[in-house]
Backbone bond lengths (Angstrom), bond angles and torsions (degrees), N, CA, C in turn:
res aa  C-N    CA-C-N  psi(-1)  N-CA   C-N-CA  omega(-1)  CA-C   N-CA-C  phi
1 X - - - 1.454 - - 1.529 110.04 -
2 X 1.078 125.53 144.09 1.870 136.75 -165.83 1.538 86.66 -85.37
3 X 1.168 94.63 155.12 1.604 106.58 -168.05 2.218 82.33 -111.75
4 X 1.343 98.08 117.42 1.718 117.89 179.17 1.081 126.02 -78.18
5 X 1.704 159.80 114.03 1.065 133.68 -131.55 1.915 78.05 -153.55
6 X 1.061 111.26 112.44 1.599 114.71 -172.90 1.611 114.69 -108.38
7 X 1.197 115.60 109.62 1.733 95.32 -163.44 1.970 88.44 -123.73
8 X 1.517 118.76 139.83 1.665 139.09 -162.48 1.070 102.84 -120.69
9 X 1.454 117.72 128.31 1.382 117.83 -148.51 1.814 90.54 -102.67
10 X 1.405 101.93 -171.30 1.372 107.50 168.63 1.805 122.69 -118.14
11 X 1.489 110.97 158.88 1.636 92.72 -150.25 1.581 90.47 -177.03
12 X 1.295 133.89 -21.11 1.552 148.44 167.92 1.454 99.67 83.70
13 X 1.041 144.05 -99.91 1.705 154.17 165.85 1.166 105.58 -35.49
14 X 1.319 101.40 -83.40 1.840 117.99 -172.92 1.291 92.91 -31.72
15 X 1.673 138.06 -48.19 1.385 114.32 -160.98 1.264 143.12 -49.82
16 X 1.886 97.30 -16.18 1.443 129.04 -161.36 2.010 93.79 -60.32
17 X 1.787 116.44 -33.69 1.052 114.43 -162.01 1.538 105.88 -72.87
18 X 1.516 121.49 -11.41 1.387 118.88 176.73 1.683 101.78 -61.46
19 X 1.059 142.00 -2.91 1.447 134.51 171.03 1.499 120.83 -96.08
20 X 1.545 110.66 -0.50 1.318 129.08 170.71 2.213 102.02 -68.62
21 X 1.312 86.19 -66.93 1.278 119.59 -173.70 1.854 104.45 -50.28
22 X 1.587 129.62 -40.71 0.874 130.51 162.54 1.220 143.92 -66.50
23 X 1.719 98.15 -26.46 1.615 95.19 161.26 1.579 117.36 -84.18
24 X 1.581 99.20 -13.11 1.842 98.68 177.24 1.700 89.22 -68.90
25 X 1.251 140.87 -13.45 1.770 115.16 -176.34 1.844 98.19 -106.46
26 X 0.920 114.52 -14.94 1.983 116.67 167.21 1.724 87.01 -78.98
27 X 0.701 141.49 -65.72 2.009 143.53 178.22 1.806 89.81 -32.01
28 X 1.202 113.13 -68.68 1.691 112.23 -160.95 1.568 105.46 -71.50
29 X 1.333 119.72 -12.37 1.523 113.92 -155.31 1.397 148.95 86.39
30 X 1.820 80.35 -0.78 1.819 97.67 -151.26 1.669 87.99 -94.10
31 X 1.451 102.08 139.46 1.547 125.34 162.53 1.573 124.87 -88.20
32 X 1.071 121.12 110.48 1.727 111.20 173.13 1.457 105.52 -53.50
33 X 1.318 111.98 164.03 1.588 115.89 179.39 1.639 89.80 -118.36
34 X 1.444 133.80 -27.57 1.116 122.02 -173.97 1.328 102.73 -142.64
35 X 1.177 138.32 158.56 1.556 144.70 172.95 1.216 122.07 -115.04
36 X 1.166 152.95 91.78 2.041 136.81 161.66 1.141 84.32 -93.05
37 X 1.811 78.18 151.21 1.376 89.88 167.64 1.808 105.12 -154.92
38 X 1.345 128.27 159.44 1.368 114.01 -174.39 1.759 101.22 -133.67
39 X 1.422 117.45 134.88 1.684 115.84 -178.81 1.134 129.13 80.52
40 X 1.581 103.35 -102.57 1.521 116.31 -176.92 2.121 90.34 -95.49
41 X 1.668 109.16 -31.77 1.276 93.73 -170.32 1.420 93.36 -77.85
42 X 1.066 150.69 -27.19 1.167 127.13 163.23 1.814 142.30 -51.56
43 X 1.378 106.40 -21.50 1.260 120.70 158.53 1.257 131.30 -76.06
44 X 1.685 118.57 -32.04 0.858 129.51 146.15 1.939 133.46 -52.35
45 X 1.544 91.71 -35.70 1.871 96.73 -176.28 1.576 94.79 -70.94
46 X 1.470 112.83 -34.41 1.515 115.06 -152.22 1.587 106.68 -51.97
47 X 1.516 100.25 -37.94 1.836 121.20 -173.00 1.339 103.04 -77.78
48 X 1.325 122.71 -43.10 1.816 104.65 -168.01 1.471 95.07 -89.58
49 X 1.291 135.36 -13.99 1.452 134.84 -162.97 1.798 89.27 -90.39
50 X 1.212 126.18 1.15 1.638 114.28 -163.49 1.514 75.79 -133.29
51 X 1.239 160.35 23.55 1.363 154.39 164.07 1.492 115.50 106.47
52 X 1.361 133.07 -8.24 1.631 117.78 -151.99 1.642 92.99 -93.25
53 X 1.046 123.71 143.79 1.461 134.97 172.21 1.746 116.86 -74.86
54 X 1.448 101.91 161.88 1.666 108.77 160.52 0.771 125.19 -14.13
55 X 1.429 95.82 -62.23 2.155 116.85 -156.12 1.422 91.43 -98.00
56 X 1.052 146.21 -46.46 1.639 127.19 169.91 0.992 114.37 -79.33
57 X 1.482 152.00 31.04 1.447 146.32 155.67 1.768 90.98 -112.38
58 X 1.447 129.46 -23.21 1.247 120.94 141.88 1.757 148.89 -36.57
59 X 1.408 68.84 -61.05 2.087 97.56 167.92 1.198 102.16 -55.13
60 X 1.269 131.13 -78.86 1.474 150.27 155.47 1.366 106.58 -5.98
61 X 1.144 128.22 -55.50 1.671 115.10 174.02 1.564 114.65 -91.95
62 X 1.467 113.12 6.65 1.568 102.59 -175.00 1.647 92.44 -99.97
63 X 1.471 115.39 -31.03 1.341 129.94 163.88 1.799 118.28 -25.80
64 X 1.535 88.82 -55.72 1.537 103.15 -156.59 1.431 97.50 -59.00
65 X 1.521 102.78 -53.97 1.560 101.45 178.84 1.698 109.16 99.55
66 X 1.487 125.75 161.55 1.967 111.15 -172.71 1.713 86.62 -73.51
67 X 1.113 127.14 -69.43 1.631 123.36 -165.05 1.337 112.66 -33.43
68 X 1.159 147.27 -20.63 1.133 144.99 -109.05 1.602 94.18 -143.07
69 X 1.828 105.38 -62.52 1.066 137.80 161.70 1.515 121.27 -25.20
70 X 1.867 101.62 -58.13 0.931 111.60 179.60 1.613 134.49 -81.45
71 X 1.564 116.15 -26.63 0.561 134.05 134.09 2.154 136.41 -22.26
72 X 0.893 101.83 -56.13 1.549 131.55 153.15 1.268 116.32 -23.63
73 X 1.683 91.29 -77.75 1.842 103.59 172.45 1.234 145.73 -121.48
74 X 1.566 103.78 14.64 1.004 119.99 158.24 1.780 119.00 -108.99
75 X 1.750 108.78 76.69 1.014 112.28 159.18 1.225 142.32 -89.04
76 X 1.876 130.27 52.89 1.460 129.36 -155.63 1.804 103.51 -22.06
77 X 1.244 88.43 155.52 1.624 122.77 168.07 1.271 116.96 -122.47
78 X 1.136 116.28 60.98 1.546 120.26 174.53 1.433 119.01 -30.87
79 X 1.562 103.67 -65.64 1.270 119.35 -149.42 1.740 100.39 -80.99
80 X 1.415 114.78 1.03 1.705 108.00 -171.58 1.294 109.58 -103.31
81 X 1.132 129.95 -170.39 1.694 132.49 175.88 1.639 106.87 -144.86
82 X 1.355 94.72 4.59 1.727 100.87 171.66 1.565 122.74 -93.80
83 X 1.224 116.58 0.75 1.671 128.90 -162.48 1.166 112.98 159.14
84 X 1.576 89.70 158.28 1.586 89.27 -178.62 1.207 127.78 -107.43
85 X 1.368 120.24 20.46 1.421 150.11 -176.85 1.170 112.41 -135.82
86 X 1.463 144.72 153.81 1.242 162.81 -172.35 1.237 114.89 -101.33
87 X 1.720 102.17 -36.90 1.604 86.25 -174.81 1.584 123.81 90.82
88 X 1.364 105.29 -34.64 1.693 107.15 171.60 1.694 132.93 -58.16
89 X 0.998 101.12 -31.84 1.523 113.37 -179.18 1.522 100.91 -78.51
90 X 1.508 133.55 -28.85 1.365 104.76 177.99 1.750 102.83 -91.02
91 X 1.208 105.22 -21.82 1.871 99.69 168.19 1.421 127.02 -46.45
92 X 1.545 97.61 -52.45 1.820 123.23 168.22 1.586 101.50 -41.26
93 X 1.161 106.40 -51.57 1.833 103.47 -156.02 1.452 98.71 -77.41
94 X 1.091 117.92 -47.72 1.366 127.64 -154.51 1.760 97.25 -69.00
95 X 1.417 124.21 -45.62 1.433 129.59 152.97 1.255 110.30 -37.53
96 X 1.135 127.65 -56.55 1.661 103.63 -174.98 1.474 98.43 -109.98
97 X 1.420 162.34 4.91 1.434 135.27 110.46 1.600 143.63 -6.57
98 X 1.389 89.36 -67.60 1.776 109.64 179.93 1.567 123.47 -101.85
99 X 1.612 96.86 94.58 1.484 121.50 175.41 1.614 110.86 -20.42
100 X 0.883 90.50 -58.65 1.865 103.76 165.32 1.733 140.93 -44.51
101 X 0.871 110.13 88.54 1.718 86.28 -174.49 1.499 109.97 -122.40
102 X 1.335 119.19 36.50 1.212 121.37 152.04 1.343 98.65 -135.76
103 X 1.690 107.80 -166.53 1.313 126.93 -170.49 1.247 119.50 -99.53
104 X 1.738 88.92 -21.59 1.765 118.90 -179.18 1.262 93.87 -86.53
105 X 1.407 147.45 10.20 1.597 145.69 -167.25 1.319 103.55 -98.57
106 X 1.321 107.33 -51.97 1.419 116.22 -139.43 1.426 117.44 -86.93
107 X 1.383 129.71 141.42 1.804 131.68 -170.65 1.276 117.54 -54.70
108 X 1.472 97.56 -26.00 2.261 86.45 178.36 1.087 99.75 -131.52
109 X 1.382 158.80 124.22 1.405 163.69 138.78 1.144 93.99 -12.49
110 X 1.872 96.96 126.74 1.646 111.84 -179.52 1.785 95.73 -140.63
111 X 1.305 87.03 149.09 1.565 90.47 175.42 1.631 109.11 -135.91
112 X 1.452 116.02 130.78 1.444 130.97 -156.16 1.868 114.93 -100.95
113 X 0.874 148.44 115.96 1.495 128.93 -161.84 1.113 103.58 -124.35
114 X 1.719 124.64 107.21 1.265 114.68 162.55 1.794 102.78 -83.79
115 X 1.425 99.77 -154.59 1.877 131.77 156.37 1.480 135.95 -112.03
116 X 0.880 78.81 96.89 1.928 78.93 162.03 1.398 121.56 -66.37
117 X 1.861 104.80 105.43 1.102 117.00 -160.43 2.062 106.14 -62.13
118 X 0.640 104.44 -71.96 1.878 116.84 170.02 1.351 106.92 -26.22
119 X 1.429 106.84 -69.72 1.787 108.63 -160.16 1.970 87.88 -80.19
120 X 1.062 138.59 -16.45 1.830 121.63 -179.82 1.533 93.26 74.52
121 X 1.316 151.99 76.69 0.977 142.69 179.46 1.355 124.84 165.16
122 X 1.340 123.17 135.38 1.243 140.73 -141.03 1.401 104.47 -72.24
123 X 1.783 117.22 126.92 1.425 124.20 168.31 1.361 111.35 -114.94
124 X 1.514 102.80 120.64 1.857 113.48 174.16 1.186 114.39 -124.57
125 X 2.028 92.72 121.08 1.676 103.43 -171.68 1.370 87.39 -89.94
126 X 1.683 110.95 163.85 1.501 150.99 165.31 1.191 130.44 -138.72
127 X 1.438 98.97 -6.50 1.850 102.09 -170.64 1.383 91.09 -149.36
128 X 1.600 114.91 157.43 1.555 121.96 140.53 1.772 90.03 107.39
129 X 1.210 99.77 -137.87 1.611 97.09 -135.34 2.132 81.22 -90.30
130 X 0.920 110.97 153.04 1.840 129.63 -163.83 1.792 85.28 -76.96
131 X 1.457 101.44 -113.23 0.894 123.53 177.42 1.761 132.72 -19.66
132 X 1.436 112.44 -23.81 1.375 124.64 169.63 1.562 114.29 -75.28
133 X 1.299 109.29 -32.54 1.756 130.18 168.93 1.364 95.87 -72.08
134 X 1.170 134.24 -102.84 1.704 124.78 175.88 1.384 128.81 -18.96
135 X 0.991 103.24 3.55 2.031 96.77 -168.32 1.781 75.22 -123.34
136 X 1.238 123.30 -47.54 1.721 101.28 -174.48 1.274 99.92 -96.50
137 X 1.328 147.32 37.68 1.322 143.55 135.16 1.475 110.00 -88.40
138 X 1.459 126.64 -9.96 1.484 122.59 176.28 1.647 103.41 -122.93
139 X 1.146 103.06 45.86 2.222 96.26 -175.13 1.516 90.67 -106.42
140 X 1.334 113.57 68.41 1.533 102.06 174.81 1.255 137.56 -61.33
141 X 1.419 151.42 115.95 0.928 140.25 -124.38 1.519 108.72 -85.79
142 X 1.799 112.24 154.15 1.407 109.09 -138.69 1.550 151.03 55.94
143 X 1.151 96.60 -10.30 1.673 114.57 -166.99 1.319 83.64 -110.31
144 X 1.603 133.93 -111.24 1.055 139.06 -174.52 1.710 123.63 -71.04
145 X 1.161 123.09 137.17 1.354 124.58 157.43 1.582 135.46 -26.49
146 X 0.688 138.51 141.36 1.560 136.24 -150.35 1.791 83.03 -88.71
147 X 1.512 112.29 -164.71 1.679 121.46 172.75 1.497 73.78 -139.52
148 X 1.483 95.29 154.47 1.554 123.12 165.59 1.122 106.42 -131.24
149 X 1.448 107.48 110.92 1.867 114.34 173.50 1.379 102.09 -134.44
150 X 1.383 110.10 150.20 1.355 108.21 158.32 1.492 120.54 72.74
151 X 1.235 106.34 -13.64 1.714 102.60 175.23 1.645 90.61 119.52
152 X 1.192 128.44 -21.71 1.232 136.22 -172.47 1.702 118.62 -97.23
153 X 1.440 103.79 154.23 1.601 112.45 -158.38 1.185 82.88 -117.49
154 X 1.720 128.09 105.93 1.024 125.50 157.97 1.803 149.16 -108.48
155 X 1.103 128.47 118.82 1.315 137.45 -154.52 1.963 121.14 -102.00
156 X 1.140 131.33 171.98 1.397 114.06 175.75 1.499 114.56 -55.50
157 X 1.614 108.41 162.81 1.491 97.01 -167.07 1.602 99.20 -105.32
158 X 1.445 111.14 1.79 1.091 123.99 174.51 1.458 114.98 -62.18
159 X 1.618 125.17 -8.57 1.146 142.39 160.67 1.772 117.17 -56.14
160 X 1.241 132.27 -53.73 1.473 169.01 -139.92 1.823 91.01 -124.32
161 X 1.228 114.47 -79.92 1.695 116.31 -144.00 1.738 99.22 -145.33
162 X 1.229 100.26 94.38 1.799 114.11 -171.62 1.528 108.74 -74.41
163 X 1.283 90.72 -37.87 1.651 107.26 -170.94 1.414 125.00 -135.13
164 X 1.735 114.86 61.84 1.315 116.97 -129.92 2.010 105.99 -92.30
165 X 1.288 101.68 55.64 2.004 117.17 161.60 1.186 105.88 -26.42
166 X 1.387 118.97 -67.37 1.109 164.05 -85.01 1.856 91.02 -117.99
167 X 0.974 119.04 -62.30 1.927 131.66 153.97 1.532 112.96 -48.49
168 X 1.598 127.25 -21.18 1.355 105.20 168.59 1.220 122.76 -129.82
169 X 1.642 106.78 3.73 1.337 135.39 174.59 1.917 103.87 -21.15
170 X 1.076 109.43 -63.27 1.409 134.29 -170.19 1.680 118.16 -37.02
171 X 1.713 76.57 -50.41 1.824 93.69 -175.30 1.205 110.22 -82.10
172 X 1.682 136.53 10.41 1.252 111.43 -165.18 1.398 79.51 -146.55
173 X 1.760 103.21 -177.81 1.656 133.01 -138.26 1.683 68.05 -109.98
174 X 1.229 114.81 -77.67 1.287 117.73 -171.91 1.731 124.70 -131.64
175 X 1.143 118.57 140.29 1.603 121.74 -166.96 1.306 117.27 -106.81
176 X 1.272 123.90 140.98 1.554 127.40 -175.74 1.555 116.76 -124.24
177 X 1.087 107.06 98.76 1.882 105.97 178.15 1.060 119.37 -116.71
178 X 1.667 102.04 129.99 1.522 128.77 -165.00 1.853 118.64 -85.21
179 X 1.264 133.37 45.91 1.385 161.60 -176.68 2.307 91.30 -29.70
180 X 1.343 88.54 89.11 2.036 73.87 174.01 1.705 93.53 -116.90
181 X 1.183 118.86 38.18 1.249 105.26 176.78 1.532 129.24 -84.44
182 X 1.800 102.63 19.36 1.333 130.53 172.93 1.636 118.14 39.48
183 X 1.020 106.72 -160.62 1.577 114.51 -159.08 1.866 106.12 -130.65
184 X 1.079 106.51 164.03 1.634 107.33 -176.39 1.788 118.11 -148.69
185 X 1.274 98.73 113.25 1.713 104.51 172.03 1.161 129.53 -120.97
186 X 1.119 135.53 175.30 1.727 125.79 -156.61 1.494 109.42 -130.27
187 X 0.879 131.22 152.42 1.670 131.09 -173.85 1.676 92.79 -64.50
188 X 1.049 125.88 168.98 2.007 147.63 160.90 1.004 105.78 -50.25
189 X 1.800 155.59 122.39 1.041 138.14 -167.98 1.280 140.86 35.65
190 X 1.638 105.31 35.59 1.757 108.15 172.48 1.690 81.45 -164.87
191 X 1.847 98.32 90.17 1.062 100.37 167.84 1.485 123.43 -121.11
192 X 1.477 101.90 35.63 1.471 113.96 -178.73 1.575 99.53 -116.08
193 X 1.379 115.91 134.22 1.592 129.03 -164.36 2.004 81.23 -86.74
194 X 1.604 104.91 158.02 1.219 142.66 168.08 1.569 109.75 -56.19
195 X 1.235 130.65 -176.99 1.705 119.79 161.78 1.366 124.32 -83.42
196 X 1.703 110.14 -18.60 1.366 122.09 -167.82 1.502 110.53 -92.49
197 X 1.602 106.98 -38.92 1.375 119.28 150.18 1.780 142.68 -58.21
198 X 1.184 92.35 -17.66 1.456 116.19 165.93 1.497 126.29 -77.36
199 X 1.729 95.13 -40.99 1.818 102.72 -176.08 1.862 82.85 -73.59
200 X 1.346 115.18 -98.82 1.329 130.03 174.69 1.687 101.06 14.58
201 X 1.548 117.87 -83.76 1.385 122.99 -142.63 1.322 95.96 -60.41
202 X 1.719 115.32 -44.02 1.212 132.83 -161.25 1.391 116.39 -33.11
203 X 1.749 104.06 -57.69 1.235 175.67 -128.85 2.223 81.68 -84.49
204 X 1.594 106.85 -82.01 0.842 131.33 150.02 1.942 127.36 -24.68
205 X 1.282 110.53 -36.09 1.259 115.38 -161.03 1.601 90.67 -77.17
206 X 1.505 106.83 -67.62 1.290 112.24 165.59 1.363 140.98 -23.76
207 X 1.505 105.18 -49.51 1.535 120.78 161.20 1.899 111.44 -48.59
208 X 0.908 100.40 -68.70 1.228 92.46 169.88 1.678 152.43 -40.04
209 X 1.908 91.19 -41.32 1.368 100.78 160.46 1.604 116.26 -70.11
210 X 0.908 123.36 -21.48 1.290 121.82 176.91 1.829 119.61 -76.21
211 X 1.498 99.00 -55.62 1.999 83.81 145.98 1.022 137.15 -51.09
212 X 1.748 118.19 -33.27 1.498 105.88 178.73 1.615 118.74 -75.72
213 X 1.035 88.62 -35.59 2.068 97.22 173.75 1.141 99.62 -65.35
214 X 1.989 149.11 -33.97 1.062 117.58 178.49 2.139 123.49 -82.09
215 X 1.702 81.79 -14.82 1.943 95.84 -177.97 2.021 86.94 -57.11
216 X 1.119 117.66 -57.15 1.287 123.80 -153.20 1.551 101.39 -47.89
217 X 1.611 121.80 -40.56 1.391 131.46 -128.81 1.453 100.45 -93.13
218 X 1.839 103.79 -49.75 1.244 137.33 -155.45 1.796 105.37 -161.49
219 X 1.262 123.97 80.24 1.470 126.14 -169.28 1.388 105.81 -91.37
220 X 1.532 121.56 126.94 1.774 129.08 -179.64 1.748 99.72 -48.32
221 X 1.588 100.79 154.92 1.298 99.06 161.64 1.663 131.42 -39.72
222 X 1.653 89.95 -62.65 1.277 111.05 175.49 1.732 122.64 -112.38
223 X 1.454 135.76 108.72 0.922 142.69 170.18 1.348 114.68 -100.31
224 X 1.695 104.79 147.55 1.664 111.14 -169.32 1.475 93.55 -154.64
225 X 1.633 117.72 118.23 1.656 113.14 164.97 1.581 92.92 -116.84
226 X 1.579 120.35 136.10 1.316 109.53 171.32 1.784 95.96 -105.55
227 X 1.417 103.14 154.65 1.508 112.98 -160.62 1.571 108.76 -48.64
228 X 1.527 117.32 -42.50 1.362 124.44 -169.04 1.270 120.97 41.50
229 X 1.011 123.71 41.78 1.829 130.60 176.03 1.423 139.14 -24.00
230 X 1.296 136.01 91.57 1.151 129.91 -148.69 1.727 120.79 29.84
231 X 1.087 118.53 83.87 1.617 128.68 152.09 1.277 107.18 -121.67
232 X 1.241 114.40 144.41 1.552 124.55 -161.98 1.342 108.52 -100.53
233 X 1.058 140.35 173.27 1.339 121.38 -172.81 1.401 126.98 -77.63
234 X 1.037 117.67 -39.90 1.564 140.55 156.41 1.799 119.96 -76.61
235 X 1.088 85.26 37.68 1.993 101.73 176.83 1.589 100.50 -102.88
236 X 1.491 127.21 52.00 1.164 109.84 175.58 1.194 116.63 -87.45
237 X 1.116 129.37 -21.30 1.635 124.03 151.08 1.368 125.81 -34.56
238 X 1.126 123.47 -14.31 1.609 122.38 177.29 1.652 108.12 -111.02
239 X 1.615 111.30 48.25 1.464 109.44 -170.53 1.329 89.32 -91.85
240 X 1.115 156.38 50.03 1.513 157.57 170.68 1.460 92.19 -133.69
241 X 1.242 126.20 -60.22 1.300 107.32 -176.29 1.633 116.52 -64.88
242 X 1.506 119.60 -27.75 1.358 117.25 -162.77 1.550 102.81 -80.25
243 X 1.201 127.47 -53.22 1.324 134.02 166.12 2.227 109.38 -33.36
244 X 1.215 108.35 -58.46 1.286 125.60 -179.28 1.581 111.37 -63.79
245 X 1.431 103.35 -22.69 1.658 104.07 174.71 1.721 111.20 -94.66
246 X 1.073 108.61 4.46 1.536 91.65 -169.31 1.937 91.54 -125.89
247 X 1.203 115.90 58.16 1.244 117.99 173.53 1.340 122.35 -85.44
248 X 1.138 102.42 -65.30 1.555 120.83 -170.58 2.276 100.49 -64.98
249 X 1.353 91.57 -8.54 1.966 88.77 177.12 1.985 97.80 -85.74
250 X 1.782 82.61 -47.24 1.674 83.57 -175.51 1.798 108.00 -40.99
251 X 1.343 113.73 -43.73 1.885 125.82 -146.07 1.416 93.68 -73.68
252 X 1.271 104.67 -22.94 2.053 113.58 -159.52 2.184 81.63 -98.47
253 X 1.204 119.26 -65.09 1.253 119.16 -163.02 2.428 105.03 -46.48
254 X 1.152 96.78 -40.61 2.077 98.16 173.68 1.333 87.02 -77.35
255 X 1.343 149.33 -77.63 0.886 120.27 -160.91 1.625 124.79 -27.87
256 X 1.608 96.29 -64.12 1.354 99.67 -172.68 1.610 138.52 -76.91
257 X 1.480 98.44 8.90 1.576 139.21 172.53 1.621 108.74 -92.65
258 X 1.597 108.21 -49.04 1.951 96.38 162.87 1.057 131.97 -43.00
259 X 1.618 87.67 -50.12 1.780 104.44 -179.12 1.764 124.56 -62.45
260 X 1.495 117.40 -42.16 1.174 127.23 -167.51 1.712 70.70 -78.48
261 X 1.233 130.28 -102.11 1.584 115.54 -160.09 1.492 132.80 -52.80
């Protein structure tokens, strides 16, 4: 059996569709042997890498509900000047969500990558506390609060490594990366983005060049971006539509997973 090396990119909303993609590998049978993951794919690896399936990391968000949802991640930060969110409410949940709270817990070895804001350069947890790695692999800048551990100022890793294959490439037979860093179009005559849309997309543009320079360098076995069409990053209220839009990638992605195995 090929040893599977599954790495979930980052994308904020859109990420929700990496749980599309997971029940297509509970559908095939297939087990990752290793997990990265960066942001939202890191919140996502944290749950299937600690046991929860497709269809219950599904349940789990139909559970939450929009109030609930929102609540979640929209925790103002009044009192800071670093963001406008805190960040606590998805720490809170994710603590009592994920059975797991180490790295040493969890059923498939996952590895989480924020930034080290100061030094510009890539930090990958493997050990120690779960959830403290996931919350500064998703502190996107301005949006959420950075984490301070260790002497270190840490930020999304989606900064450094969007779509981080590329860290477990090595260990495996063959690698599969899940690209939701979606797509972007502009209304008919209003083709100048907002200020908030400007930092954000920008934000985004970058992300991207940095996957494409690594597809070029060293390209995953298997790559999959589903279009995801304007969702904003904080569109988690539309996890019915995002899940429902990325079908026909899921139907093409088993296919093309039978075949390579």
């Amino acid at each position: 059996m090929k040893k599977i090396g599954l790495a979930l990119g980052s994308g904020g909303a859109k990420g929700l569709s990496h749980i599309a993609f997971l029940q297509a590998l509970d559908e095939l049978g297939v087990r990752p042997s290793i997990i990265a993951g960066t942001s939202i794919g890191a919140v996502i690896g944290g749950f299937y890498a600690a046991g929860v399936s497709g269809l219950e990391l599904e349940q789990l968000v139909k559970d939450l509900g929009l109030l609930d949802l929102s609540k979640l991640v929209l925790d103002f930060s009044l009192l800071s000047n670093s963001a406008i969110y805190k960040g606590k409410g998805v720490e809170e949940f994710l603590s009592r969500q994920i059975s797991a709270q180490t790295f040493e817990e969890v059923e498939i070895p996952l590895r989480v990558v924020a930034t080290d804001f100061w030094k510009r350069k890539e930090v990958i947890f493997t050990r120690g506390n779960l959830v403290t790695a996931i919350r500064a692999s998703m502190a996107m800048p301005a949006l959420f609060e950075p984490v301070q551990l260790s002497g270190m100022v840490l930020i999304d890793g989606g900064a450094v490594n969007p779509l981080p294959y590329d860290i477990i490439q090595e260990e495996c037979d063959l690698t599969i990366a899940i690209d939701v860093s979606g797509e972007k179009t502009y209304a008919p005559g209003d083709p100048v983005p907002n200020m908030v849309e400007s930092i954000l997309s920008t934000f985004q543009i970058m992300q991207a060049s940095i996957v494409e320079a690594k597809k070029r360098l060293s390209p995953p076995s298997i790559y999959v971006k589903p279009a995801l069409t304007n969702i904003r990053v904080l569109d988690f209220y539309r996890y019915k539509e995002i899940l429902a839009g990325v079908r026909e990638e899921v139907q093409a992605f088993k296919d093309k997973l039978r075949k390579v195995l």
